[in-house]
N, C-alpha and C positions, 0 to 999 in steps of 0.2 A: 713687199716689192713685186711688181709685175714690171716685164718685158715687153718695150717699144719701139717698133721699125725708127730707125736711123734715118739720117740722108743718104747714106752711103748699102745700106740694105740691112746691115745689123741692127742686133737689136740690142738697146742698151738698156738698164734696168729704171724703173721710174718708179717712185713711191705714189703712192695711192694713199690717202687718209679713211680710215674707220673708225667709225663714232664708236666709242664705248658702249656695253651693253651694260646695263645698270642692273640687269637680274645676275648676271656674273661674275660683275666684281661688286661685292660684298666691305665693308667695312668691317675690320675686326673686331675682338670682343675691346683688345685694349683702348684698339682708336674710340667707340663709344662709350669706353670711360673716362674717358679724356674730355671726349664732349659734354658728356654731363655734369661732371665735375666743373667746367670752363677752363679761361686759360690762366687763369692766376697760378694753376698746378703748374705749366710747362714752361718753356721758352717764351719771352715779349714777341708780340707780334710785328713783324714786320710791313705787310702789306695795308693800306689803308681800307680794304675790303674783306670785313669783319667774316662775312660767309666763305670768302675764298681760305681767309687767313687757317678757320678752323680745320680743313681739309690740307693743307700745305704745311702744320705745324707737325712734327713728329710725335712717334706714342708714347707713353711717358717709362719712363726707367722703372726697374725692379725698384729701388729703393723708392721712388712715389709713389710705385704700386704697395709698398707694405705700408708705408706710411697714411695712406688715406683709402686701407683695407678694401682694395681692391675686389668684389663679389669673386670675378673670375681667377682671381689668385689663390690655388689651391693648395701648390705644390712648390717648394725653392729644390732646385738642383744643382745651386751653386751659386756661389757671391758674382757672378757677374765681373764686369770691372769694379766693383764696390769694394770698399773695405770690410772687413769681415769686422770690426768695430761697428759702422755705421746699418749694417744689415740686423747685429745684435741689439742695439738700440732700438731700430723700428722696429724689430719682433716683440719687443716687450709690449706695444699697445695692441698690436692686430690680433683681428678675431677672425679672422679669415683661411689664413694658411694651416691647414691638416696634413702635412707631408714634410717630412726634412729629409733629404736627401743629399749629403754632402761627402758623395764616393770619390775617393783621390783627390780628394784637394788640398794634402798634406797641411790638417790643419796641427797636430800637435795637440800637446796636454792643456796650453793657455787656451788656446784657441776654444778646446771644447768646453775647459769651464768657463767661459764665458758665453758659449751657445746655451749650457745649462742654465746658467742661472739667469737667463735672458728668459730661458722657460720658465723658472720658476717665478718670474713677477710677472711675465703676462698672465699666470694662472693665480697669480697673489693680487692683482690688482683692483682696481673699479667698474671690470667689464661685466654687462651682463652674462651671467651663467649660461641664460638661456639664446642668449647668442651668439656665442662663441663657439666658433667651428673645434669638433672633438679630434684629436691627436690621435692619428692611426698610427704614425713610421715614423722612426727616426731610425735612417742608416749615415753610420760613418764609418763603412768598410774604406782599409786601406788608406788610413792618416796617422800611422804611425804613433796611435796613442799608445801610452805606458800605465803603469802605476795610478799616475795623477788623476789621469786622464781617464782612467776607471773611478775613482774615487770620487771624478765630479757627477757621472756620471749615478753610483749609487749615491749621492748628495741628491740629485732630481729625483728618481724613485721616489725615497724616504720623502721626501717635500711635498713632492707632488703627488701622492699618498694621503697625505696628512689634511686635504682639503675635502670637506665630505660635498657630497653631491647639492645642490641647492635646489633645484628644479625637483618636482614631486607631481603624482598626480593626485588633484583632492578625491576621486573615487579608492584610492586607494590608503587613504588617512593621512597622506601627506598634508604638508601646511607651505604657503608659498615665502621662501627667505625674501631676506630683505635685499639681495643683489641680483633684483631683476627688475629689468624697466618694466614700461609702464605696459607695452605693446604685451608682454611674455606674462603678465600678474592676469589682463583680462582674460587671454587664452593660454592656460598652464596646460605645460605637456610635458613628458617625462624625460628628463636629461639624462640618457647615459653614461655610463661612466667609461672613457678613453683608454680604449682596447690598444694598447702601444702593442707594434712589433718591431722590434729593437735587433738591429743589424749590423756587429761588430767585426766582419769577415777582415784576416788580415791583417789583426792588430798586434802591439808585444801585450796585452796583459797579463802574461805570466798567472801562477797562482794566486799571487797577493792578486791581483786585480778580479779575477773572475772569482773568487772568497769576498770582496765586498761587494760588487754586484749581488750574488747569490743573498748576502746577510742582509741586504736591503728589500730583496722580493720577498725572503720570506719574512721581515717585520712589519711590510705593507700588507700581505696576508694576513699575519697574525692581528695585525690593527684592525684588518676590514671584518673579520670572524667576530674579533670582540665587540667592535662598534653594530654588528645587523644583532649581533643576539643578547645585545642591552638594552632592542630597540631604537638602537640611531641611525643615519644615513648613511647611505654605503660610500666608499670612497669613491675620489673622482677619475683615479687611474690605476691600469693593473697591465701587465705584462701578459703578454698572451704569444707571442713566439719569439724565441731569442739565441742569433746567432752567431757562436765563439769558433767556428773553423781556422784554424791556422793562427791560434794564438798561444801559444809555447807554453800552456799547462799540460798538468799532468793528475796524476793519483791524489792529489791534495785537491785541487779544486773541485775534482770531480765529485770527491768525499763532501764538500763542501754545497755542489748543487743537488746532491743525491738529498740531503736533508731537506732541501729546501722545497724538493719534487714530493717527499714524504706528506707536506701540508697543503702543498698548492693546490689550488680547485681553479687556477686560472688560466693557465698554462698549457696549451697544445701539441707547440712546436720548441722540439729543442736540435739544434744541429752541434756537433761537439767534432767535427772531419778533421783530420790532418793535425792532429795534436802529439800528446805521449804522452795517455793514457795507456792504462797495461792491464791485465786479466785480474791484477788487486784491487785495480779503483772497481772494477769491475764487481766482483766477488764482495769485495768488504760495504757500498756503497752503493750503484746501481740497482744491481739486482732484488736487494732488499727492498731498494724504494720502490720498483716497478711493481711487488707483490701487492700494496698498500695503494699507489696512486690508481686514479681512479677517473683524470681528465687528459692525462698526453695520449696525443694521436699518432705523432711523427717524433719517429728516435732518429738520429743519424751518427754514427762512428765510422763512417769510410775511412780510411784510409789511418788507423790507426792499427799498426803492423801487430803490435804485440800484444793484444790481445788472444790472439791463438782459441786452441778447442777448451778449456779450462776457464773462458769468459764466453762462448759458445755455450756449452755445457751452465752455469750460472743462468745466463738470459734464458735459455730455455726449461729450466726450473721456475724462474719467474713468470714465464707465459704463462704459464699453468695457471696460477694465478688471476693477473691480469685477462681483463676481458673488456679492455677498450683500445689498446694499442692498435693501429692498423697498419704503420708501415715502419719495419726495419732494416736497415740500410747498413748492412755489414760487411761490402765490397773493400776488398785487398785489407782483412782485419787478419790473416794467418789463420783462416779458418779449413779446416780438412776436412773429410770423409768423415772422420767419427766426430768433429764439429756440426756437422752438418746431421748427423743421426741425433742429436741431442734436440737440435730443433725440429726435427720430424717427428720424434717421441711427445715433446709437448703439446704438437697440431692436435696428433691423434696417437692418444695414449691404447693401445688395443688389450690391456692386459684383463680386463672385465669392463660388462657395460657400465654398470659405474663410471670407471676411470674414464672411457667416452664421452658422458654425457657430464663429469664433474672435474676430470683433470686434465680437462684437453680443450686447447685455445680454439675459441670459435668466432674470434673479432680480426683475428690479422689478414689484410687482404693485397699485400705485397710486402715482401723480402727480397734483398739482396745480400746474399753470402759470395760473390766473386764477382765479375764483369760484366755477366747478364744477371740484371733482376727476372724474378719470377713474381708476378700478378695476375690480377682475373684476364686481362685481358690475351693472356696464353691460351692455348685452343687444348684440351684436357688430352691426355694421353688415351685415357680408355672411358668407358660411363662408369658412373659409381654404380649400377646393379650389375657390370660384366664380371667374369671371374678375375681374379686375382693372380696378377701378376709381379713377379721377385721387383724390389727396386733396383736399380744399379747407379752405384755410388760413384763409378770408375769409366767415366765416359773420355776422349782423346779432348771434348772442346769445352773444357777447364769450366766447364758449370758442374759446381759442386750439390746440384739440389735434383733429387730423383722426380719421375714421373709421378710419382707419388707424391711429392710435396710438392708440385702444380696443380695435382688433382685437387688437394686439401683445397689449394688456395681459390680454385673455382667451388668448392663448396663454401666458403667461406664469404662469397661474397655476396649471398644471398639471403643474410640477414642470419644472427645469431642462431633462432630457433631453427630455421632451415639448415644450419650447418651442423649443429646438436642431431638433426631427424636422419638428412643425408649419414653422418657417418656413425649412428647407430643400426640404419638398416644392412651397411659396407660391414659393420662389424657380424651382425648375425647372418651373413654370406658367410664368415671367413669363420666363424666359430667354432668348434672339432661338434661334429653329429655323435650325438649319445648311441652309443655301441647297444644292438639287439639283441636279448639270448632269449 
């Protein structure tokens, strides 16, 4: 709108017409799917000007988008106005979507066995292997699943487990299967196998629920070990981080995933926050597994109260151990002062160089024992060639971790042997000088 003298001397507002600029408004990805597909996909056309009609027809819904595997459809974040029936159906053909994201949409137990087994025939069906886009996420934080609804869900593991890889490379002695078109047989390239990170924040499934999850990671493990060292194909999906925060288990499941972590070689991330677990799941189960595992990177227990210094004390027997762990997450777990001394002992065990260089974690590169984590990215208290200074465990602003175990953790993050070097030289500063006679 622009402003135009009146007859009267005001000025009243007058429109002005601007052409469209054609380099700034852009056509989306969906509207040129739409076009290239035509319009048999969409709504009849109304106009008798076939050019105009195309631009005047709207973009086609979530549901035609899965349905005629939309390139740009990567991701679903929710049924739309669709029926959560009709969204399962179309998922069963399409090769396109690698993301499920279906946070608070209160689907319930039904609901998600039939999101599963909607998985499980797109992955059982006639589609090229080699074209079918790989499943990274599936989250259903917050739907209220139970029991069942874990159940369907270790049903899809087991399942979708059970399909080995078909894509191969022939430099590497593979042979090309027979469920691959024509396009993927002249140019074979190597199909990986569907790194799920599986996102349960917020659910009921109690112990029975997360005991059959668990029993199904580790018999898809157990399948994929025997299957590569019979010389067969590796499976087509494995569990690589998986999140149970606020799901009302306790010391039994945890017994339960603690086994599972003993075998697993696929598994990164585990988050377990906000439960009631207790210093036993801890002591009889965890800690054992963590001496033995040899692929988790991120532990998380926040916020599970009872734990205390007696599941502090265990974890840090097992660092010792472990030497791939790198962040653990032990905020408001009842961890103390002498909790907190059990995890400094295992950074850096100073009782001989030995125990330096063999009983003292040199891979953790952030902890949280209270409200402030400590990581590399803290500014060090002192250099490690300064002299040695007491720690103090007893500071007014509720961080339970000394100068000391900031220092560890900027040694730590400069690679194993560098943190092995670093606090063997800290040790022969600190070592008593052999007395002269």
């Amino acid at each position: 709108h622009t402003l135009a003298p009146s007859r009267d001397g005001r000025k009243s507002p007058q429109t002005t017409y601007r052409a469209p600029s054609s380099s700034k408004r852009r056509p989306s990805q969906a509207l040129l799917f739409s076009l290239r597909q035509g319009h048999d996909l969409l709504r009849p056309m109304t106009s008798t000007n076939s050019a105009i009609a195309k631009y005047n027809t709207p973009p086609p819904t979530l549901l035609q988008r899965l349905q005629y595997n939309d390139p740009t459809l990567k991701e679903i974040g929710g049924c739309s106005h669709h029926s959560l029936q009709e969204i399962s159906f179309a998922l069963r053909s399409n090769i396109t979507v690698s993301s499920l994201k279906f946070n608070s949409s209160q689907l319930g137990d039904e609901a998600c066995r039939s999101i599963m087994n909607a998985l499980i025939e797109r992955r059982r069906g006639d589609t090229c292997d080699g074209c079918r886009a790989r499943l990274v996420r599936i989250s259903l934080a917050r739907n209220y699943l139970g029991t069942d609804g874990a159940m369907a869900i270790a049903d899809f593991i087991t399942a979708h487990s059970s399909f080995p890889c078909s894509v191969r490379l022939k430099a590497n002695g593979g042979n090309s299967s027979k469920k691959l078109c024509d396009k993927c047989k002249i140019t074979p390239r190597r199909r990986e196998e569907d790194e799920i990170k599986l996102d349960l924040l917020q659910n009921s499934l109690k112990d029975e629920g997360v005991i059959a999850i668990a029993d199904a990671i580790h018999k898809s493990a157990s399948s994929s070990s025997w299957r590569q060292s019979n010389g067969g194909t590796a499976p087509s999906s494995c569990i690589v981080e998986l999140g149970l925060e606020k799901n009302k288990f306790g010391d039994v499941g945890l017994i339960s995933l603690s086994q599972m972590i003993r075998t697993n070689n696929n598994l990164h991330t585990l988050r377990l926050g906000k439960n009631s677990i207790t210093c036993q799941g801890i002591i009889q189960g965890l800690a054992p597994a963590l001496k033995v595992n040899t692929t988790l990177q991120i532990l998380s227990l926040m916020g599970n109260a009872n734990i205390g210094d007696e599941g502090a004390k265990s974890l840090g027997e097992a660092l010792r151990c472990n030497q791939t762990l790198k962040t653990l997450l032990l905020a408001k777990c009842g961890v103390s002062d002498a909790g907190a001394l059990h995890i400094l002992k295992a950074l850096y065990n100073d009782e001989s160089a030995k125990a330096v260089l063999e009983e003292s974690n040199h891979s953790l590169t952030e902890i949280s024992l209270c409200s402030k984590s400590v990581s590399s990215s803290y500014s060090p208290g002192y250099e490690a060639t300064s002299e040695h200074k007491p720690c103090n465990f007893r500071r007014r602003d509720r961080d339970k971790a000394s100068i000391m175990l900031k220092e560890l953790i900027i040694w730590n993050k400069y690679g194993f042997g560098t943190a092995r070097r670093l606090k063997l030289e800290f040790f022969s500063l600190l070592a008593p000088r052999p007395s002269i006679h």
